[in-house]
Every structure is written in structure tokens, then in C-alpha cells.
NUZATOR-472119 format. One line per 5 residues: number of its first residue (from 1); their letters; for each residue x, y, z of N, C-alpha, C. Coordinates in steps of 0.001 Angstrom, whole numbers, padded with zeros to 6 digits. Each point is the difference from the previous one (the first is absolute). Example, Ala and Ser with C-alpha at 12.3 -4.5 7.8 and 13.67 -1.06 7.14 Angstrom:
REM NUZATOR-472119
1	AS	013190 -005690 007800 -000890 001190 000000 000900 001200 000000 | -000350 001050 -000720 000820 001190 000060 -000770 001090 000730
END
This chain:
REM NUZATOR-472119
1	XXXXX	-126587 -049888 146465 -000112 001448 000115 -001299 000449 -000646 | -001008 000837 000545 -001073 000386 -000589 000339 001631 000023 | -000603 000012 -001602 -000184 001377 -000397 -001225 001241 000808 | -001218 -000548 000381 -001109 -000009 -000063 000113 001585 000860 | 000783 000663 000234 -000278 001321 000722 000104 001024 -000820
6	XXXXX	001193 -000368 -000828 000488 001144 -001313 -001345 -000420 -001216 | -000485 -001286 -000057 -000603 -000598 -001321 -001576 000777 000303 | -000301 000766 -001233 -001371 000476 -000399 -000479 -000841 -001215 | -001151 -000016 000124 -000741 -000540 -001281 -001288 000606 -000391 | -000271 000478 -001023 -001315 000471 -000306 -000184 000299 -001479
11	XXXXX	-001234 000255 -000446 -000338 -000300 -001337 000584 000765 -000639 | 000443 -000314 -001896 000502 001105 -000756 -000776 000721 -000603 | 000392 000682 -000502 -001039 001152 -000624 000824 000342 -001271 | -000722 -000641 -000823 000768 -000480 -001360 000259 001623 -000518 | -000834 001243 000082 -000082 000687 -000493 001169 001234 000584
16	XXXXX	000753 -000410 001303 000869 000826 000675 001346 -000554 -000689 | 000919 000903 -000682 001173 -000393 -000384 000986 -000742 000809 | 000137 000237 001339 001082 -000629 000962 -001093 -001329 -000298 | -000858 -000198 000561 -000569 -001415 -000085 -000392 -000659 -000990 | 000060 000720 -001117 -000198 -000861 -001439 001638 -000804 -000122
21	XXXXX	000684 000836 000190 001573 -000426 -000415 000334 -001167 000634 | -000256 000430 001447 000190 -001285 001215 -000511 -001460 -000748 | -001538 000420 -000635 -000541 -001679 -000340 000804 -000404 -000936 | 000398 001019 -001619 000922 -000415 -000875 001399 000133 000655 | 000345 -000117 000789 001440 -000232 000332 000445 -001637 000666
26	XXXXX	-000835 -000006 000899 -000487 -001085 000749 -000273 -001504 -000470 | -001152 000601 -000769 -000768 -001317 -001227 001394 000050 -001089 | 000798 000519 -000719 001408 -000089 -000392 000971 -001100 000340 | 000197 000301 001168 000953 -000462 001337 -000423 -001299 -000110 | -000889 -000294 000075 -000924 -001199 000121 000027 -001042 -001390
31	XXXXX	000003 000824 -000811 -000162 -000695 -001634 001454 -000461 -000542 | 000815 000821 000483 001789 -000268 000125 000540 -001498 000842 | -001383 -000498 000704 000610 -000915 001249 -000497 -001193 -000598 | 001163 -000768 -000160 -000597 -001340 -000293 -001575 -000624 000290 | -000281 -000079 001230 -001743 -000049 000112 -001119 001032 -000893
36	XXXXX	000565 001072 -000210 -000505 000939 -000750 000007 -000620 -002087 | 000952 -000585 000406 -000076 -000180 -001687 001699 000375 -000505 | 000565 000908 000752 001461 -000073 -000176 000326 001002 -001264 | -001113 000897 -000194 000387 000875 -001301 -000922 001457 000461 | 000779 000868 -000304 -000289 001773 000511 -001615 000101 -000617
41	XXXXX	-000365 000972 000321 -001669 000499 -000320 000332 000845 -001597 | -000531 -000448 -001010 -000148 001415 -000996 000201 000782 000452 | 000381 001438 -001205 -000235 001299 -000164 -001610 000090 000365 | -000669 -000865 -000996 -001380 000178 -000385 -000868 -000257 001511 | 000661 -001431 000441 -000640 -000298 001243 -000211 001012 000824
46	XXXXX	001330 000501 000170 000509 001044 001280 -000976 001605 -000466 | -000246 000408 -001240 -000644 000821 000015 -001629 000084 000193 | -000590 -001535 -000365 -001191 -000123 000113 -000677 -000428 001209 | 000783 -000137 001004 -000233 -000624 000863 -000874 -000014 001096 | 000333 001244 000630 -000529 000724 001387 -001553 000573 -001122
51	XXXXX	000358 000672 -001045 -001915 000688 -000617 -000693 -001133 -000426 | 000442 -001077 -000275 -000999 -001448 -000150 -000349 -000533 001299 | 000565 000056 001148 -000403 -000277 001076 -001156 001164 000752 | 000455 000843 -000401 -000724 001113 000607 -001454 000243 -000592 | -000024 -000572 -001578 -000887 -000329 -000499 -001002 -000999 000169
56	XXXXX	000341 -000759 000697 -000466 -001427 000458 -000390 -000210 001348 | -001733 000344 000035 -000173 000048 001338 -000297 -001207 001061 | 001149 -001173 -000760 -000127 -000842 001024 000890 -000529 000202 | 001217 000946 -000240 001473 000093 000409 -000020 000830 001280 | 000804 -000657 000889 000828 000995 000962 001195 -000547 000584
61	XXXXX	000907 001003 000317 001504 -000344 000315 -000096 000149 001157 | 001013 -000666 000724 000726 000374 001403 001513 000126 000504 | 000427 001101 000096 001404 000385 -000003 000250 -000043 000961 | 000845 -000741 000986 001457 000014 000887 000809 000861 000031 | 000054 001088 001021 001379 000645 000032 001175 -000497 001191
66	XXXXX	001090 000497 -000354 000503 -000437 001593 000647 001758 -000172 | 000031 000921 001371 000404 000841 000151 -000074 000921 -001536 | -001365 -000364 000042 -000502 000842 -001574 000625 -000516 -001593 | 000803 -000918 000172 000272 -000832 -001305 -000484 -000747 -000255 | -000760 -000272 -001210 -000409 -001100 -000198 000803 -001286 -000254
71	XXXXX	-000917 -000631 001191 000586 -001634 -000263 -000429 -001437 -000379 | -001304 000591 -000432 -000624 -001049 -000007 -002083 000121 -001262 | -000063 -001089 -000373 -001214 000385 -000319 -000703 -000703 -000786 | -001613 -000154 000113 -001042 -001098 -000511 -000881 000689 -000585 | 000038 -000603 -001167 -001401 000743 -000842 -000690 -001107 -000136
76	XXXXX	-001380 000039 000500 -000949 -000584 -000159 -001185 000084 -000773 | -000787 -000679 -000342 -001310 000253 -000659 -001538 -000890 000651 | -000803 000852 -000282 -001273 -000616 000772 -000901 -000494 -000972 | -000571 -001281 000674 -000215 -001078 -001087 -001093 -000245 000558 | -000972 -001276 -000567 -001373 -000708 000661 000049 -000908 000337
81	XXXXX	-000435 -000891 001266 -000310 -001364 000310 -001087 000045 -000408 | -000661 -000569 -001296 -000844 -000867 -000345 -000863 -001282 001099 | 001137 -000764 000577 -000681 -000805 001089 -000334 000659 000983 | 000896 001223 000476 -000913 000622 001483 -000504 001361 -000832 | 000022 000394 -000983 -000985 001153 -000191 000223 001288 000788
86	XXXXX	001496 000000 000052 000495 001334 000527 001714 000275 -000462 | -000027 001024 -000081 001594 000484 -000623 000918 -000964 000840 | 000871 -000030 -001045 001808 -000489 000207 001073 001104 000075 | 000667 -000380 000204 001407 000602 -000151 001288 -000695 -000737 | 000789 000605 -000718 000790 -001462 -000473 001070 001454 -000358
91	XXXXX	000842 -000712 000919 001840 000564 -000117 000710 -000457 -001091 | 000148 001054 -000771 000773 -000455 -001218 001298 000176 000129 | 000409 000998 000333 001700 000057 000354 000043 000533 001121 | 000798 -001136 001191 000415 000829 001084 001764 -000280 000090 | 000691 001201 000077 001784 000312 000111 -000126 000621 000912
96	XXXXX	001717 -000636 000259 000381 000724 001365 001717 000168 -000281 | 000440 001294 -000513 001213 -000274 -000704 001003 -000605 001099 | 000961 -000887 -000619 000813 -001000 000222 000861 000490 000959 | 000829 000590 000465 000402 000148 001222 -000706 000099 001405 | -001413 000396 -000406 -000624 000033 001388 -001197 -001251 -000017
101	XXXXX	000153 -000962 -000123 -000748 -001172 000047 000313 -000673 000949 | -001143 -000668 000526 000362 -000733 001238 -000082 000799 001057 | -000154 001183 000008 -000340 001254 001551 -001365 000104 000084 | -000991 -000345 -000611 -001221 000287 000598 -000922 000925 -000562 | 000818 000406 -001351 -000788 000780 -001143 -000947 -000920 -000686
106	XXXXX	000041 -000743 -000705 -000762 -000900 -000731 -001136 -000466 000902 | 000272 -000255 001323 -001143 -000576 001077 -001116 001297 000060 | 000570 000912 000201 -000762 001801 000565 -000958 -000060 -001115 | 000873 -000163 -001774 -000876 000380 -000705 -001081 -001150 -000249 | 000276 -001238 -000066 -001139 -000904 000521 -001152 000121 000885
111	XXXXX	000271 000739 001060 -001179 000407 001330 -000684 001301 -000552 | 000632 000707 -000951 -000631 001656 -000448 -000335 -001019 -001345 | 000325 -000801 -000534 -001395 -000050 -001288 -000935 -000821 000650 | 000334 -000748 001175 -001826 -000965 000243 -000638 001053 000787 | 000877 001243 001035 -000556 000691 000785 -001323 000831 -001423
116	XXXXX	000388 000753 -000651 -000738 000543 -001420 -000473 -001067 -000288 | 000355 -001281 -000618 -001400 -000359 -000641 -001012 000105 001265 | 000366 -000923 000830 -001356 000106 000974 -000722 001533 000283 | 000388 001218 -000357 -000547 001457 -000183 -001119 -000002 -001576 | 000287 -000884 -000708 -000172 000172 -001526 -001141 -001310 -000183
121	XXXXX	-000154 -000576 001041 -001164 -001395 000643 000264 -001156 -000768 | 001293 -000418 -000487 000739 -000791 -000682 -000486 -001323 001188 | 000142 -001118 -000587 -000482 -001373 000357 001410 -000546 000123 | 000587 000168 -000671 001661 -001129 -000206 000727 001464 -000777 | 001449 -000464 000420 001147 000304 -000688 000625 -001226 -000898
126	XXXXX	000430 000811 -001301 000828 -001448 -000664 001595 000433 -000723 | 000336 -001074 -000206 001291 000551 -000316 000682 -001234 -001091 | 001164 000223 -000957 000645 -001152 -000814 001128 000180 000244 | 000749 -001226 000533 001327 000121 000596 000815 -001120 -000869 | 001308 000444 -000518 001047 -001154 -000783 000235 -001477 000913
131	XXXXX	-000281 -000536 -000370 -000031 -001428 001237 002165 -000004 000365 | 000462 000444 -000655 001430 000412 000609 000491 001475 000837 | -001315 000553 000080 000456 001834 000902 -000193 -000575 001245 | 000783 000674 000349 000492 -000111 001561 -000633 001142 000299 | -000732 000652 000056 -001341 000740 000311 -000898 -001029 000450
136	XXXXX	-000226 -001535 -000723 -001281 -000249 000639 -000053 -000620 001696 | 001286 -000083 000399 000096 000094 001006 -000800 001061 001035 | 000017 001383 -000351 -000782 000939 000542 -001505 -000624 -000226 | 000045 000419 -000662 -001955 -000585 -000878 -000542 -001202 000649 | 001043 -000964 000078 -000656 -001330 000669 -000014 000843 001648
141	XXXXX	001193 000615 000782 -000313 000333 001589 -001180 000960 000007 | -000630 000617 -000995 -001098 001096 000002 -001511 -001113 000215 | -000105 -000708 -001038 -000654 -001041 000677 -000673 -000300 -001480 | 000918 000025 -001076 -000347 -000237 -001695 000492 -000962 -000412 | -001024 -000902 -001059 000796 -001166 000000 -000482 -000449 -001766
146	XXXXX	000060 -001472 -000646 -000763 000255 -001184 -001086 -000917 001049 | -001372 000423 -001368 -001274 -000379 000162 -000406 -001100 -000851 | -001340 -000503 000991 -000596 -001640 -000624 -001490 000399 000105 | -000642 -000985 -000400 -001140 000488 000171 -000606 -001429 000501 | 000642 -001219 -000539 -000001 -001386 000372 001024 -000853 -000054
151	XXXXX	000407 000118 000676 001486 -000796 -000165 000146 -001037 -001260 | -001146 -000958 -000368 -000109 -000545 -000803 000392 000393 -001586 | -000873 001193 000243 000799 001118 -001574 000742 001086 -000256 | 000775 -000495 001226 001823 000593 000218 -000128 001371 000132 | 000967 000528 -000024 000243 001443 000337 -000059 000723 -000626
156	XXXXX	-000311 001525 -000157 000136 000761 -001523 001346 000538 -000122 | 000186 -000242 -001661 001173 000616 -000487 -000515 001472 -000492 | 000721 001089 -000245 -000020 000742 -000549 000601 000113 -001521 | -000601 000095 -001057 000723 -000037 -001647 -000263 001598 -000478 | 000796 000068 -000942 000300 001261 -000933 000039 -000560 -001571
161	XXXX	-000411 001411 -000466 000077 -000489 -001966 000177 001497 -000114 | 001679 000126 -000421 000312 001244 -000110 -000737 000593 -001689 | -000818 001218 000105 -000762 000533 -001429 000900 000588 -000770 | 000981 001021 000706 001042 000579 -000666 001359 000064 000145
END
């Protein structure tokens, strides 16, 4: 069953209350879900959220509605290729709350963030996926995969060193 007649997608506007809420409601939803980490967003998070993004001009969101609800949504940030010497894109959280997965939301918002980067003259999209989400199923049919640079010196991992 595809959503794709009722499903809108277009950028948030951190600074409009219906669409600030949508991203902290959403990105929530998301942080509650086992792939998310499996634990609710702060007070603190939830209040700082949408004016640190809005602050950050190399943040932008993309919200999913279906029949004007939000259902979905990727905040991204724009980054540098160093080797090609032109902006990135790199999806930091993309949700699609849990009853409507698998309809064709998660794919839409995949085609509206490469459709924008390629507006924004982005070189690559990137993304970090749990090697157990059943999301990367989508990601691998989009045409994302991990990267080598020589097979010889394997693939890159992604690491973290949490500061606080």
C-alpha cells in the first residue's frame, strides 16, 4: 500500500511552533525506539532543541506529513568532502513513527533529502545506520551502502567518545 498521495514533505521551519513541535515530537518518538537508543528526549533536550538548530546554519530538517500529521522526519547537516572539494550532506536522524513503516514514508523522505542536497550542490549524502536496524534495508534499496576506499584497508567504521 503506498501512502504517496496523502504524504507531503517539505522543510521545517524551526522557528514556526506547529513545526518546531513536529521535529521535538518526532525526534522523541524516535529516541523512545530501541534503534533510537530506547530512552525519551530531556526536558532540557526537548527545550533546546528546534533554537539550536535554528541557530545552526548547517542544519536543516525535513518533515513528512500524512493528511497533515506528522509522520515522519530527517534532520540533517551539511558537511565537506575534502576529497571532492564540495559540500556533503549527512542524515543524522531519519524516523518514521512505528505504525506507519514499511508504506513508503521513509523511501519519500530519502528522495526529498538527496532531491535538496542536490539544490544545496552537495557531492554525496551520508548516513550511520545500527548494523541490526531494519531500516538499513531501505538505505541499502536507495542505493547506500558502507564505504572503502581500497579494499585492502577495509571499510570505514564510524567511532564515538562520548565528552559528557
Amino acid at each position: 500500500m503506498t501512502l504517496a498521495p496523502a504524504l507531503t514533505i517539505a522543510l521545517a521551519d524551526y522557528r514556526d511552533p506547529r513545526d518546531a513541535a513536529d521535529v521535538v515530537a518526532l525526534l522523541d518518538a524516535y529516541a523512545r525506539d530501541p534503534m533510537g537508543g530506547g530512552e525519551p528526549l530531556s526536558d532540557a533536550v526537548k527545550a533546546r532543541l528546534t533554537g539550536d538548530l535554528a541557530a545552526n546554519p548547517q542544519a536543516f530538517s525535513l518533515l513528512a506529513r500524512l493528511d497533515g500529521e506528522a509522520v515522519g522526519l530527517a534532520n540533517c547537516f551539511m558537511g565537506y568532502s575534502t576529497f571532492a572539494a564540495a559540500p556533503l550532506v549527512n542524515i543524522h536522524d531519519l524516523a518514521v513513527l512505528p505504525g506507519l513503516r514499511g508504506k513508503g514514508i521513509g523511501k519519500a523522505l530519502m528522495a526529498a533529502i538527496e532531491a535538496e542536497a542536490l539544490k544545496r550542490g552537495a557531492c554525496k549524502v551520508t548516513l550511520e545506520v545500527l548494523s541490526g536496524n531494519p531500516a538499513r534495508h531501505l538505505y541499502e534499496a536507495c542505493g547506500y551502502g558502507d564505504y572503502q576506499l581500497d579494499p585492502a584497508t577495509g571499510h570505514a567504521l564510524f567511532w564515538q567518545k562520548r565528552l559528557t
